[in-house]
C-alpha positions, 0 to 999 in steps of 0.5 A, a space after each residue: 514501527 516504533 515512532 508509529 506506535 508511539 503515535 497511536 499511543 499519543 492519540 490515545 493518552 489525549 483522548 483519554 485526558 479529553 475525556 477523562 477515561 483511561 480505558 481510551 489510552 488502554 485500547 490505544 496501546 494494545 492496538 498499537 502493540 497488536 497492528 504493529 506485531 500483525 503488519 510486521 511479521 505477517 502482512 506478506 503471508 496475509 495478503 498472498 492467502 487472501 488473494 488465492 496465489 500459488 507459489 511456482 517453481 522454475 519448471 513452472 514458468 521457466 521465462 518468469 523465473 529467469 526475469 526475476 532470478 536475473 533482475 535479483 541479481 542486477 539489484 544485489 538482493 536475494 531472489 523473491 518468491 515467485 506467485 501466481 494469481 490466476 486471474 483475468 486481470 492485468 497486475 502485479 504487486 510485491 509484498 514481505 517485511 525483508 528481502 528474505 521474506 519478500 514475494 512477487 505476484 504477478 496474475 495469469 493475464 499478465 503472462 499471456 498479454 506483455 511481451 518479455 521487455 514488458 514483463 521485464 519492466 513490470 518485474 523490476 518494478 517490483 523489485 524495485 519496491 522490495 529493494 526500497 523496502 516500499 512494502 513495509 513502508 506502505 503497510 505500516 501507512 495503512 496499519 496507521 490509518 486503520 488504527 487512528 479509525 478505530 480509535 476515533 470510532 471507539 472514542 466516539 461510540 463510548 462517550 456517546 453511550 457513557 453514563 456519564 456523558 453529562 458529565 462538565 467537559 469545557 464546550 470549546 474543548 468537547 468540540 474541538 476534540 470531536 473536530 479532530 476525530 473526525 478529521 484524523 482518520 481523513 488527514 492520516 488517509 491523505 497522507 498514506 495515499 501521497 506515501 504511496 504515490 511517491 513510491 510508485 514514482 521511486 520504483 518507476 525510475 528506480 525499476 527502468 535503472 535495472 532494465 535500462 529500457 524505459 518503454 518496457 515499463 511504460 508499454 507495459 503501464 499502459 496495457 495493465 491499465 487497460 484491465 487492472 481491476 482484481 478482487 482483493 481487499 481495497 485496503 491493499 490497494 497501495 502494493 499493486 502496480 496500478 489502481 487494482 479497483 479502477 481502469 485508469 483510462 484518462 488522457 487528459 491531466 487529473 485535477 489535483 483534488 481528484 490526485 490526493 486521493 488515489 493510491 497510485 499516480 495517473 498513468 498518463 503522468 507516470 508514463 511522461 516520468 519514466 520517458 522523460 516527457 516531464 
């Protein structure tokens, strides 16, 4: 949290040398301190409201709870909160800054479509992004890249609409300082999406040392595919077990081009890792 402040605060201490206004480095230290307090102490609370889940009990769903109280205690971490989504779609995801704040929720559909080894997989998953403290991680990607957008964009509309954008700025300088603009919000995107993907690829292996069963896992990849696409913000994307905005239906290897720019890695090449096919 702090070297992300840090950063935030950096961008805007150049931009604010660039173009000779204070207000930028301003704006870039009370959005680092706001984004950073929100994505910490919130962001489970967040997401879990926004999708409309309730929280269960044993009595609920006496199956589910045994799986995730039993999975729990294979990966030594306290027992998450339970949530379900009533939803057509196939998917899952698992949210909290702390093992005590920590939450799964999986959707309605999934309870009605996987067998038990399935679901057992689907949960280790999740437990396995909790236990590698995987949502932190990709909240604070994202709180990163949200940041770095807005500063670019306030940068960009206050020197065009200043009255004293006709002021001598070095032509090189000024240009270059645009390119970066520009291009930083798209470089920080690149990277929390490669973050993402390799946590994916960690909670994969990490979740099939839990169950011992890899084709639980991967059977279960392969139905969610099927029908992941839920109606949540796409800017939490990253914490879902599969792509939620997209089927996942290819067969043949994703081209590298299309790879960096998806939240989670193709299906097909997860399944080949968690059966050892690599």
């Amino acid at each position: 949290m702090f070297l992300i402040f840090v950063f935030i605060v950096l961008i805007g201490f150049i931009l604010s040398f660039v173009f000779n206004s204070r207000a930028i480095l301003y704006l870039a230290i009370i959005f680092g301190l706001f984004m950073n307090f929100i994505s910490y102490f919130w962001s489970d609370k967040l997401v879990i409201a926004m999708v409309g889940a309730q929280k269960i009990e044993k009595k609920d769903f006496p199956e589910l709870w045994n799986i995730v109280e039993n999975l729990s205690l294979t990966a030594g971490i306290p027992m998450p909160k339970i949530y379900i989504w009533k939803t057509n779609a196939l998917n899952a995801f698992a949210t909290g800054r702390n093992y005590k704040n920590s939450a799964i929720v999986v959707t309605s559909a999934i309870l009605n479509v996987l067998n038990k080894q399935e679901l057992e997989g689907v949960i280790a998953h999740e437990i396995s992004h909790i236990k590698n403290r995987d949502i932190l991680v990709g909240t604070v990607a994202a709180v990163l890249v949200s940041v770095i957008s807005l500063i670019g964009d306030f940068t960009l509309r206050s020197f065009w609409f200043s009255s004293d954008r006709d002021r001598n700025i070095n032509p090189i300088v000024f240009i270059l300082a645009i390119i970066g603009l520009i291009l930083s919000p798209i470089f920080a995107q690149l990277i929390q999406l490669a973050i993402s993907r390799q946590r994916e690829f960690l909670a994969d292996s990490s979740g099939v040392l839990l169950t011992r069963y890899p084709e639980g896992l991967a059977n279960a990849l392969l139905k969610i595919s099927q029908n992941p696409t839920v109606s949540a913000p796409q800017s939490f994307s990253h914490l879902f077990i599969a792509n939620p905005f997209k089927a996942d239906q290819r067969t043949k290897k994703t081209p590298w081009y299309i790879k960096i720019w998806l939240t989670h890695p193709p299906i097909e090449e997860r399944i080949k890792r968690i059966l050892g096919r690599v």
